[in-house]
N, C-alpha and C positions, 0 to 999 in steps of 0.2 A: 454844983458840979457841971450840971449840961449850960451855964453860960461863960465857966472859964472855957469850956471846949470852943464853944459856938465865939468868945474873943479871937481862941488862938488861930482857930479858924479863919476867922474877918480879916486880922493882921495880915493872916497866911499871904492871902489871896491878894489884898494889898499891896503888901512887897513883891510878889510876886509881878505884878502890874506896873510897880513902879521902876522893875527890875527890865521888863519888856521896854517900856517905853525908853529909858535910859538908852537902851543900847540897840536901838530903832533910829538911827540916823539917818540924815536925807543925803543920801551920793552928792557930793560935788561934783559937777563935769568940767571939765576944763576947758576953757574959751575957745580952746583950736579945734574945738571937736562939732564939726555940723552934719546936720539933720539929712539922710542920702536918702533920694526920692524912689520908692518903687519899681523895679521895674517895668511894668506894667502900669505904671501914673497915671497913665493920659488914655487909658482906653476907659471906656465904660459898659464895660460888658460885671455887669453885680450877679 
């Protein structure tokens, strides 16, 4: 009994994980799009 639980479990968690990772996609940025420097860039006051 406590190892069909302790399967349904393991699965759970599993899909669960593979469900996360699935729809964890890495943003495309689009080419025209660049990087705007700080205002404050050039000073060095940290």
């Amino acid at each position: 009994m406590w190892i069909a639980l302790f399967i349904v479990a393991i699965l759970f968690v599993l899909g669960s994980a593979l469900i996360l990772l699935r729809s964890a996609k890495i943003p495309e940025i689009p080419d025209n799009v660049k990087p705007q420097p700080y205002k404050n860039d050039d000073s060095e006051d940290w």
